[in-house]
VOPAGU-2260 file (C-alpha; in pm, 1 decimal, decimal comma):
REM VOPAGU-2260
SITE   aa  ch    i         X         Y         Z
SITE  UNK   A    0   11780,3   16582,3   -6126,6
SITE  UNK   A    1   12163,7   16548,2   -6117,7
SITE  UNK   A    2   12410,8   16247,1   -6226,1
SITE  UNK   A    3   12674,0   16220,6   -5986,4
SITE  UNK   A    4   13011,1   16096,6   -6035,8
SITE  UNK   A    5   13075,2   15712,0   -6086,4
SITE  UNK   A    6   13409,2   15566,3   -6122,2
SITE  UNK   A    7   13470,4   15227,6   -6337,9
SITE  UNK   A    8   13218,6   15131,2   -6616,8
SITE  UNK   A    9   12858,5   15056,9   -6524,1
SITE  UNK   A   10   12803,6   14719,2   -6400,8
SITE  UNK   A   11   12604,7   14533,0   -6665,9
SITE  UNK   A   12   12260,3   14493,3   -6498,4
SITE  UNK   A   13   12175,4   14175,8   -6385,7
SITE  UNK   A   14   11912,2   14019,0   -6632,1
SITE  UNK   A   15   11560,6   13996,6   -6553,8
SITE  UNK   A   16   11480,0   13725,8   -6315,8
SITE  UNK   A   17   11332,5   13374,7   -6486,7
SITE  UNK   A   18   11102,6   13242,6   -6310,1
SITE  UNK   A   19   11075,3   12971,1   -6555,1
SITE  UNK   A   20   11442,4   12850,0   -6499,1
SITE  UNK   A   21   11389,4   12862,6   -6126,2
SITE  UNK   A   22   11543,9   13190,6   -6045,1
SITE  UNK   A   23   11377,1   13501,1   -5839,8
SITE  UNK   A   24   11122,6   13656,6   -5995,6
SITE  UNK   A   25   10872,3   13910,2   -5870,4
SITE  UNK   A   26   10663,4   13714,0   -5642,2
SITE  UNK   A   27   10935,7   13520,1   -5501,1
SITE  UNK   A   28   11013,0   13223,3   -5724,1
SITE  UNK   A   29   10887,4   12880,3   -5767,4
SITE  UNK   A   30   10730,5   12693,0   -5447,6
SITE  UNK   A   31   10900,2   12477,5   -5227,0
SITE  UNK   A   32   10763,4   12184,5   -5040,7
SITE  UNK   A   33   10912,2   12104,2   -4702,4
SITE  UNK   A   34   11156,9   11817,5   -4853,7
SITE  UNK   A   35   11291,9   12030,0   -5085,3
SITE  UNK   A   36   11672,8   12160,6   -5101,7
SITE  UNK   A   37   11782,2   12456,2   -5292,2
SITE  UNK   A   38   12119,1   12565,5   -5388,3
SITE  UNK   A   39   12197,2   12912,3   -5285,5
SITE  UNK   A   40   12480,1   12990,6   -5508,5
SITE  UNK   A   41   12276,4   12879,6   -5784,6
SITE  UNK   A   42   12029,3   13147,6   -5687,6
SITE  UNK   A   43   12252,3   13395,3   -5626,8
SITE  UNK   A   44   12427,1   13337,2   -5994,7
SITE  UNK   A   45   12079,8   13286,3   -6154,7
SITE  UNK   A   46   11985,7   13639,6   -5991,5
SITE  UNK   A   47   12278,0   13791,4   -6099,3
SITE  UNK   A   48   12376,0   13881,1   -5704,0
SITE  UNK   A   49   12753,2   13739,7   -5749,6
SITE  UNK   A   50   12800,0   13939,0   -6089,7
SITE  UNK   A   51   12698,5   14273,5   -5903,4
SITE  UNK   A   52   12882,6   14215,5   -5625,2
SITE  UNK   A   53   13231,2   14077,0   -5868,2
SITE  UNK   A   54   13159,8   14432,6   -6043,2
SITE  UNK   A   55   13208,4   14576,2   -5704,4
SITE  UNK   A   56   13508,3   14427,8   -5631,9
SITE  UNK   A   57   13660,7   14458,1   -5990,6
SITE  UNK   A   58   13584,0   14817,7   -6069,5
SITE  UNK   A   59   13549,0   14984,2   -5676,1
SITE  UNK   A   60   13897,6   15066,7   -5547,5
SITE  UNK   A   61   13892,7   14999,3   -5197,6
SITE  UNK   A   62   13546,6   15052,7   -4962,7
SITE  UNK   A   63   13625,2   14717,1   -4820,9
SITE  UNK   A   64   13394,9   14802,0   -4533,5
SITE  UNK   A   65   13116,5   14923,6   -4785,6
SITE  UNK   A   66   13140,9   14582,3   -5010,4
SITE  UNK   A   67   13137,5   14350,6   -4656,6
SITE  UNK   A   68   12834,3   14498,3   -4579,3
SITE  UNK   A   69   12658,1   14507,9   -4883,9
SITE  UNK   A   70   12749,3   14116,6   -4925,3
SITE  UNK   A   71   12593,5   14100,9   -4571,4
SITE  UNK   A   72   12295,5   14252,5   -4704,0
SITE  UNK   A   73   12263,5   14050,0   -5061,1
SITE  UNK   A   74   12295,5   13721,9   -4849,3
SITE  UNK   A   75   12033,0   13810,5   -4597,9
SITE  UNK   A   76   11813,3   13919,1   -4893,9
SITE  UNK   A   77   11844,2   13549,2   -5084,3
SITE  UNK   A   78   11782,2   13396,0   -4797,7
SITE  UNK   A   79   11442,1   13576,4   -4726,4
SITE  UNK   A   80   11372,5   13509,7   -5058,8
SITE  UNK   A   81   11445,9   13146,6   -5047,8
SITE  UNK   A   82   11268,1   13156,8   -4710,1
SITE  UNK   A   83   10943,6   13300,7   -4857,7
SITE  UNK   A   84   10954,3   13021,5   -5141,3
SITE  UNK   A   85   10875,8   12744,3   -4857,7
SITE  UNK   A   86   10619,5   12963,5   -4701,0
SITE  UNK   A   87   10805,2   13051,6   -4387,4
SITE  UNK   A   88   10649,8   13380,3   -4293,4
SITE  UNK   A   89   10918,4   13617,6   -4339,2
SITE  UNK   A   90   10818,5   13936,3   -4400,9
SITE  UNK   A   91   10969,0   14193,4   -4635,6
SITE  UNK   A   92   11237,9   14330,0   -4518,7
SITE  UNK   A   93   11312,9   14733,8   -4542,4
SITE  UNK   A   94   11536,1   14880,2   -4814,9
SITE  UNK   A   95   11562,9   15206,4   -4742,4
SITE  UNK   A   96   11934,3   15291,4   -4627,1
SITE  UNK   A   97   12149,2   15568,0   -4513,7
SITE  UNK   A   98   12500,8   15594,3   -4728,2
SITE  UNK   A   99   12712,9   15880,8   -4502,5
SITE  UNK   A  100   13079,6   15969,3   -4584,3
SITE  UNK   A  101   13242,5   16247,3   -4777,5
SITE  UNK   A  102   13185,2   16360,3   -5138,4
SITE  UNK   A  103   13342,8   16117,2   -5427,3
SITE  UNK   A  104   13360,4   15836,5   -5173,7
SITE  UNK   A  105   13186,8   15634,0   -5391,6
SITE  UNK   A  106   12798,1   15656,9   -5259,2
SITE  UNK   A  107   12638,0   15734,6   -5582,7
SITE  UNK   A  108   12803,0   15449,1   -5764,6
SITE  UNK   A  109   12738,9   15166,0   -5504,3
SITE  UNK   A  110   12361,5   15299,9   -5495,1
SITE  UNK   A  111   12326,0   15238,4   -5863,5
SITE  UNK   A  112   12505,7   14888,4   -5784,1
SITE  UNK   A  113   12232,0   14844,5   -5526,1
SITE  UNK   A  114   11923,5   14922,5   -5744,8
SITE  UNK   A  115   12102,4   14610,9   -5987,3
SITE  UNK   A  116   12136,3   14389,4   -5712,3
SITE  UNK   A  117   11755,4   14423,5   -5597,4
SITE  UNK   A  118   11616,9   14401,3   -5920,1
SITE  UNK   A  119   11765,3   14106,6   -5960,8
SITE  UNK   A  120   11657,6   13935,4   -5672,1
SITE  UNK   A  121   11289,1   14039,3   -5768,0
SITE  UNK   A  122   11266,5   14342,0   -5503,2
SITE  UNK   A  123   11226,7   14642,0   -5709,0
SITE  UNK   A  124   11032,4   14569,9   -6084,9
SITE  UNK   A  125   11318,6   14802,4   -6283,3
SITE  UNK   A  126   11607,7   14848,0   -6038,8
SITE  UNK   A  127   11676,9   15221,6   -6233,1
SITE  UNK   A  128   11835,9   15463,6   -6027,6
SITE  UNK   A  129   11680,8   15815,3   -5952,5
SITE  UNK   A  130   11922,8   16094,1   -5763,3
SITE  UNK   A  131   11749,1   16385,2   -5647,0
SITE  UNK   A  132   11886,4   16683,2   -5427,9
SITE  UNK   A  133   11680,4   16945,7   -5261,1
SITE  UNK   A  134   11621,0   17142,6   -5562,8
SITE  UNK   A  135   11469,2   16891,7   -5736,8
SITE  UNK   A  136   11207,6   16821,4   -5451,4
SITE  UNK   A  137   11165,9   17145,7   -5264,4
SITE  UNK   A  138   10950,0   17398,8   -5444,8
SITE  UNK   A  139   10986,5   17817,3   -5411,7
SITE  UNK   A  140   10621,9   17888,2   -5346,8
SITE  UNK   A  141   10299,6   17747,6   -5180,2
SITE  UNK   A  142   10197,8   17461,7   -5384,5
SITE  UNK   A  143   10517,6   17368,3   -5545,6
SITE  UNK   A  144   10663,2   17160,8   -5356,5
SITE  UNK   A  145   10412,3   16859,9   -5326,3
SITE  UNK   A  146   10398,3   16796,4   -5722,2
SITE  UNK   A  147   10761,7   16851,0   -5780,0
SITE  UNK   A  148   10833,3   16540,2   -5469,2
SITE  UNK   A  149   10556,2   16368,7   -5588,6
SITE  UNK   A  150   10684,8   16381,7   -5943,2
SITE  UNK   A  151   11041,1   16255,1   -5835,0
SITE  UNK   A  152   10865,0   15982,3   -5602,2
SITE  UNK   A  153   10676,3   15901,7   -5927,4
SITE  UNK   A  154   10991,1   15819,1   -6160,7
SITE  UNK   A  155   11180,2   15649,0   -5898,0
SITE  UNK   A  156   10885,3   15346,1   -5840,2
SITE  UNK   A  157   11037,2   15048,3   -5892,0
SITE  UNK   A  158   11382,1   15133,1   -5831,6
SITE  UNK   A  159   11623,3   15312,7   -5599,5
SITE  UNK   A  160   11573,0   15700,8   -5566,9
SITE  UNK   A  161   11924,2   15810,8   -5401,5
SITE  UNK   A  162   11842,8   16199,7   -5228,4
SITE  UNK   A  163   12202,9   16311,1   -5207,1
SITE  UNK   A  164   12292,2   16522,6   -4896,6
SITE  UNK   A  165   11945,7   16509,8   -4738,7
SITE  UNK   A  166   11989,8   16715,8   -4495,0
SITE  UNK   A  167   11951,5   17005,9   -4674,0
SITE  UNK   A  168   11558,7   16945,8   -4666,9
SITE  UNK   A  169   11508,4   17003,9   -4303,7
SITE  UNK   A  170   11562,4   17416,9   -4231,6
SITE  UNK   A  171   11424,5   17454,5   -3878,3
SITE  UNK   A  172   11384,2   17826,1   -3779,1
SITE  UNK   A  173   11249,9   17942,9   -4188,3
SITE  UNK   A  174   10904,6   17952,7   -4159,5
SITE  UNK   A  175   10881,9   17986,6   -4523,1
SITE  UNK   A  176   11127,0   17668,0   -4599,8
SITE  UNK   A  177   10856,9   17427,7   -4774,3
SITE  UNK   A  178   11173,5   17122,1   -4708,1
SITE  UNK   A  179   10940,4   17007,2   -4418,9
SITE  UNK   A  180   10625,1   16940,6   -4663,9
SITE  UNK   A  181   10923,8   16738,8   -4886,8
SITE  UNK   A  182   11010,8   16557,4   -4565,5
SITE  UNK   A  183   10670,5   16455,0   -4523,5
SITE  UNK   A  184   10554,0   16342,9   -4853,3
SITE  UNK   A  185   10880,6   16128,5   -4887,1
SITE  UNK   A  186   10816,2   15981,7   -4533,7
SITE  UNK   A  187   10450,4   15892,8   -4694,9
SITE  UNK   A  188   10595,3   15736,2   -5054,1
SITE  UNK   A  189   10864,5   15516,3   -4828,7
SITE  UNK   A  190   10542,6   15365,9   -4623,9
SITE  UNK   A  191   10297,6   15334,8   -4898,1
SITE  UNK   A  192   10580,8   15198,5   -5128,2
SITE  UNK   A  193   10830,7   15006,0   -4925,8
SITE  UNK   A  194   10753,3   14751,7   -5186,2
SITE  UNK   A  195   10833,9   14930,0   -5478,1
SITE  UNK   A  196   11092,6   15175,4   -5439,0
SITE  UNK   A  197   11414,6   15200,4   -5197,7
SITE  UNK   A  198   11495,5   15551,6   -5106,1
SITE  UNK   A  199   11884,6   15588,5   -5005,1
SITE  UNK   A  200   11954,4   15908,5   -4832,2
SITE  UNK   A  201   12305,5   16017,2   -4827,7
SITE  UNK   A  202   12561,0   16239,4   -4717,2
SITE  UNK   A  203   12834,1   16350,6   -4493,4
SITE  UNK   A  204   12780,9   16128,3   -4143,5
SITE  UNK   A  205   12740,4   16410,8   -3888,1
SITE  UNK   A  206   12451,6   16586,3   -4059,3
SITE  UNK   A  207   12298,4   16299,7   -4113,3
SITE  UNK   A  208   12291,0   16255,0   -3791,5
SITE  UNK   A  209   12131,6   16560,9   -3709,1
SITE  UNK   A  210   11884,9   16502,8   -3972,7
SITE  UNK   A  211   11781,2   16200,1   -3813,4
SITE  UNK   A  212   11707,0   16371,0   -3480,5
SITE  UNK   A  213   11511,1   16608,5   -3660,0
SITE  UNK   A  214   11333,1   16407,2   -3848,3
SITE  UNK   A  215   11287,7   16123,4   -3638,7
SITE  UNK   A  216   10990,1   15945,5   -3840,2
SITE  UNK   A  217   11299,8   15940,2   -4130,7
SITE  UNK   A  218   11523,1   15733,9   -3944,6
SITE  UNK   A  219   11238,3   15484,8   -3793,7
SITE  UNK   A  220   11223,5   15392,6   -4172,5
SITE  UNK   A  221   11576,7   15354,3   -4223,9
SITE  UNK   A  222   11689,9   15015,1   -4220,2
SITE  UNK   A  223   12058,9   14982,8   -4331,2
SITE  UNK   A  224   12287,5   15260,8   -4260,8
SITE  UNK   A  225   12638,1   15260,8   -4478,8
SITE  UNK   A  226   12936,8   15438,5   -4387,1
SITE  UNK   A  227   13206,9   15495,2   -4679,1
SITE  UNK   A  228   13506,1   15584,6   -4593,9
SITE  UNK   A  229   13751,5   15800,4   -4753,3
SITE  UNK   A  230   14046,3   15679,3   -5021,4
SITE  UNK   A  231   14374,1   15655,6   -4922,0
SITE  UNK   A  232   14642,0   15837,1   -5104,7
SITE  UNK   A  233   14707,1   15501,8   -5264,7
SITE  UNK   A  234   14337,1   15434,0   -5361,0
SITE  UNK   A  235   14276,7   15734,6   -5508,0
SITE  UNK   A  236   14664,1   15717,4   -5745,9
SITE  UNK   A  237   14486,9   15371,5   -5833,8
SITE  UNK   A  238   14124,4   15509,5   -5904,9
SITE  UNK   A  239   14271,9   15800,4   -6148,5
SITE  UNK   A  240   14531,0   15581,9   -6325,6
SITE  UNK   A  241   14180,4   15374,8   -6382,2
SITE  UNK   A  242   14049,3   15675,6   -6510,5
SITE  UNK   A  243   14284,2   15753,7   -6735,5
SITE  UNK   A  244   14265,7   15416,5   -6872,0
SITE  UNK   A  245   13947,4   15457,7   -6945,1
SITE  UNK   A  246   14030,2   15733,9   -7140,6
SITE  UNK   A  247   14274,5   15519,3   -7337,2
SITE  UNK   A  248   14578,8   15791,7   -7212,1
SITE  UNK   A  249   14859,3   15650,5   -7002,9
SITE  UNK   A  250   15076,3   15801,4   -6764,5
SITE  UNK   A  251   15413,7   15849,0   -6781,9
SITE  UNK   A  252   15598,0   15677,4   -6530,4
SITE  UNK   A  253   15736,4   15983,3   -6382,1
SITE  UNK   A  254   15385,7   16121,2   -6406,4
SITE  UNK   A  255   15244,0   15842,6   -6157,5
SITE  UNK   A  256   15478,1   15930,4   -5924,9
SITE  UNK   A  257   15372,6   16297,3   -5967,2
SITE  UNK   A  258   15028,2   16211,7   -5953,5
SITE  UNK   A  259   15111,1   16024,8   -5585,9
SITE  UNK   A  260   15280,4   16370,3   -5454,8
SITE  UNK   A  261   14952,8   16602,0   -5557,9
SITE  UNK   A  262   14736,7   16369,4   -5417,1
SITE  UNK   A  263   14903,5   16366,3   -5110,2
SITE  UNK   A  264   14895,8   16787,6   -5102,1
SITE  UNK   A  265   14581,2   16784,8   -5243,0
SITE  UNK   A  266   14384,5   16542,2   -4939,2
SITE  UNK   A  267   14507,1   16784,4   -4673,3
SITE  UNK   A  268   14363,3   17108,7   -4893,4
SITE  UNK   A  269   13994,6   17278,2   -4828,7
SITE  UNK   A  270   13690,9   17148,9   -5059,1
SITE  UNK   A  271   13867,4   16814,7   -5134,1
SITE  UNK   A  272   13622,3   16553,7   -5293,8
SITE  UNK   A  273   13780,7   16229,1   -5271,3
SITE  UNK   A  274   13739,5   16065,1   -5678,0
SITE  UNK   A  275   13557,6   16393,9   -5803,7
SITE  UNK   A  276   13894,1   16589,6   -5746,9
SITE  UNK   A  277   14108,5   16318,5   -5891,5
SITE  UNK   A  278   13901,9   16377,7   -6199,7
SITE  UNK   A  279   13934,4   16743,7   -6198,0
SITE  UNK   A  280   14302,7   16712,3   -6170,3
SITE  UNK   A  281   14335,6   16477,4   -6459,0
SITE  UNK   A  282   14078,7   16690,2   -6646,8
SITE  UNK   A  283   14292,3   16996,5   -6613,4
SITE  UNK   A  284   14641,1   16821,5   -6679,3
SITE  UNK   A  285   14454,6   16676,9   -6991,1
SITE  UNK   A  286   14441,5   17051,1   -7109,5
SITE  UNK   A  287   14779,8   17143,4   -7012,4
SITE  UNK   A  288   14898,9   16839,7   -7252,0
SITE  UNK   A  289   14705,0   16929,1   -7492,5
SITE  UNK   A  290   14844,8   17301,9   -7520,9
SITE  UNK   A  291   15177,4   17180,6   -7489,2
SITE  UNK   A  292   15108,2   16998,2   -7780,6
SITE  UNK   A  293   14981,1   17232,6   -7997,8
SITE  UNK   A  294   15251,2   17443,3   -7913,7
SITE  UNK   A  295   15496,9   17189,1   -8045,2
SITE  UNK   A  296   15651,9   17267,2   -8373,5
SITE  UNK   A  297   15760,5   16924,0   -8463,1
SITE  UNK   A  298   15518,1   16618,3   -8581,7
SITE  UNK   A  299   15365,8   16383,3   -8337,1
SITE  UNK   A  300   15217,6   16043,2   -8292,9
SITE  UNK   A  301   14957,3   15877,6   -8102,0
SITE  UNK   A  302   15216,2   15784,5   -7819,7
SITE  UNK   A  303   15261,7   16135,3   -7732,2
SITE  UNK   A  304   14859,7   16228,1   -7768,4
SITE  UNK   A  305   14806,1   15904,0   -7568,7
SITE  UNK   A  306   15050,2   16003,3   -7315,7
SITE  UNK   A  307   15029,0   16284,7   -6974,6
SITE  UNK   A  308   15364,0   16343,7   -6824,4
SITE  UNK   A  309   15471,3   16476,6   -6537,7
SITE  UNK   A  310   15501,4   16871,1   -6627,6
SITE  UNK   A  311   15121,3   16773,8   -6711,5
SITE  UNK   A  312   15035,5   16745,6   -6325,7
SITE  UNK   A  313   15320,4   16930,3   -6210,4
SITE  UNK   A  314   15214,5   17265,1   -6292,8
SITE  UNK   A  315   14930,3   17244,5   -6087,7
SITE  UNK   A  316   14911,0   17535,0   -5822,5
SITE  UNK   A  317   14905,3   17249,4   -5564,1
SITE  UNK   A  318   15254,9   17192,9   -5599,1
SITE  UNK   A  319   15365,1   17586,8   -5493,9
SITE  UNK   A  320   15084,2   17589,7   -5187,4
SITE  UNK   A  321   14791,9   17748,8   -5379,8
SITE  UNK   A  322   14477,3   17564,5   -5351,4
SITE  UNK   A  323   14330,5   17330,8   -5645,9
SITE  UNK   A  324   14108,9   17529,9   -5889,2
C-alpha cells in the first residue's frame, strides 16, 4: 500500500460514539417514540460531524465545491440516522463514492476526513483509512490476484479503502491482465460489505469515466461522485506557505512573492501535481538554503536556519524555461 500526500495536520478523529450520552453509536442510537424531538446540532457535535467538517474548512485551502458537498452528505447521513432512531424505515444508504480531479487536489486527504466523519456517525466500526493502487491488488500470475484483493478488502473492513486511480485495473485487449478478477472481487466485497467498509475510487475525471463504462456493475454501486478541482495560483502560494509553517521555516517576504511567480510558471508546465509539486519545490529550495548556508563563512542564528529567501526558489530551472525536476 501507498500513503499519499495530505496537506494540514490530521484532523483529530472524532471520538467513539456514546451511546450512553445519547449520541450515534453502532446500531443507530437510543429509540425514539413518536413525541419525541431531537436536536440535530447536538447530534452532529456529539458525533463529532461539525469538528470534521471545521477541520475541513480550517486546514483545506480552497475545494469549496468539495466541502459543500461533503456537508450535503454529513447532513443527509444524521438525518437517516436520526430517522432510523424513530423507526422510519430508511434504509442504509450507499457509501461508496467516486473522488475525480487531478493529482494533489486534495482527494486522499478529504477521504481520510471521510472515514472520521462516518465513524463517527456509527457507519463504519474504525473509520481507518486504507489506499490501495493496482499493484497492491492485481497479482503477476494465476492465483495471485484473488488473495492479494482479498487481503486489502480484509484490512480496510470497517473503514474507508480509497483505490487511487482505478482505472488502471481494467486493461481490455491483455488477455493475461488478471485487473478484471480485481474488478470483480472488489465489486463482490462492496455488496457483501456495504455495511462495513466504503470503497472511494479516485482519479483523474475522464478515465473515470471510461472506467465506469467498462465496468458498469462499478458505477451501479457508486453512490456519491466528487469532483475536486484544481488550486488556484493563490491557493496553492497559501497551501505551501502552510507548509512551511508547519515546518516551523518562514518565508522571506520577497520569497512569497517569488514563490507566487514559480507557481504561476510552474501550473502551465507538463507533470504538474497541484500540492505534491508545491512540496517538491519547497523541498528542493529547503536544500538550496541549506547549502548556502553551509557555505557561509560567518556565524548564524536560528532566524537565518528558520528562514528561505528568495534566491532559495529563484534558482529553480522554472524560472529560465526548463521544466521542474
Amino acid at each position: 500500500m501507498s500513503t499519499r500526500i495530505a496537506f494540514g495536520a490530521a484532523a483529530p478523529r472524532p471520538a467513539d460514539p456514546d451511546p450512553v450520552s445519547g449520541s450515534l453509536s453502532d446500531d443507530g442510537g437510543p429509540e425514539l417514540a413518536p413525541g419525541d424531538t431531537v436536536d440535530l446540532g447536538e447530534v452532529r457535535r456529539a458525533a463529532g460531524v461539525d469538528d470534521v467538517l471545521d477541520a475541513l474548512d480550517r486546514e483545506l485551502v480552497g475545494l469549496a465545491p468539495v466541502k459543500q458537498r461533503l456537508r450535503e452528505l454529513a447532513a443527509l447521513l444524521v438525518v437517516d440516522r436520526v430517522r432510523a432512531r424513530f423507526g422510519t424505515a430508511t434504509d442504509r444508504p450507499t457509501l461508496h463514492m467516486c473522488f475525480t480531479g487531478n493529482p494533489g487536489t486534495g482527494k486522499t486527504t478529504v477521504a481520510q476526513r471521510m472515514a472520521g466523519l462516518l465513524h463517527g456517525l456509527g457507519y463504519l466500526r474504525r473509520g481507518h483509512l486504507v489506499t490501495a493502487t493496482r499493484d497492491d491488488l492485481v497479482g503477476q500470475y494465476v492465483g495471485h490476484t484473488a488473495p492479494k484483493t482479498k487481503e486489502i478488502v480484509q484490512k480496510a473492513l470497517g473503514g474507508v479503502l480509497f483505490v487511487d486511480e482505478a482505472y488502471y485495473l481494467h486493461r481490455p485487449g491483455n488477455e493475461r491482465d488478471y485487473g478484471g478478477e480485481a474488478i470483480e472481487i472488489l465489486l463482490q466485497a462492496m455488496e457483501d460489505h456495504r455495511d462495513d467498509v466504503a470503497v472511494i475510487l479516485a482519479g483523474y475525471a475522464d478515465r473515470m469515466d471510461t472506467f465506469f463504462t467498462a465496468n458498469p456493475g462499478m458505477q451501479s454501486r457508486v453512490a456519491h461522485h466528487v469532483d475536486f478541482p484544481d488550486f488556484s495560483v493563490g491557493e496553492l502560494a497559501e497551501i505551501g506557505q502552510r507548509m512551511v509553517s508547519d515546518l516551523d521555516l518562514e518565508l522571506s517576504g520577497e520569497a512569497r512573492t517569488t514563490l507566487h511567480e514559480y507557481l504561476t510558471l510552474r501550473v502551465e508546465q507538463p507533470w504538474f501535481a497541484g500540492a505534491r509539486s508545491v512540496r517538491n519545490a519547497l523541498d528542493r529550495a529547503r536544500m538550496r538554503q541549506a547549502l548556502r548556508l553551509s557555505a557561509g563563512t560567518g556565524r548564524i542564528g536560528l532566524p537565518e536556519l528558520r528562514t528561505l529567501t528568495a534566491a532559495d526558489l529563484r534558482a529553480s530551472r522554472v524560472f529560465d524555461g526548463g521544466l521542474s525536476r
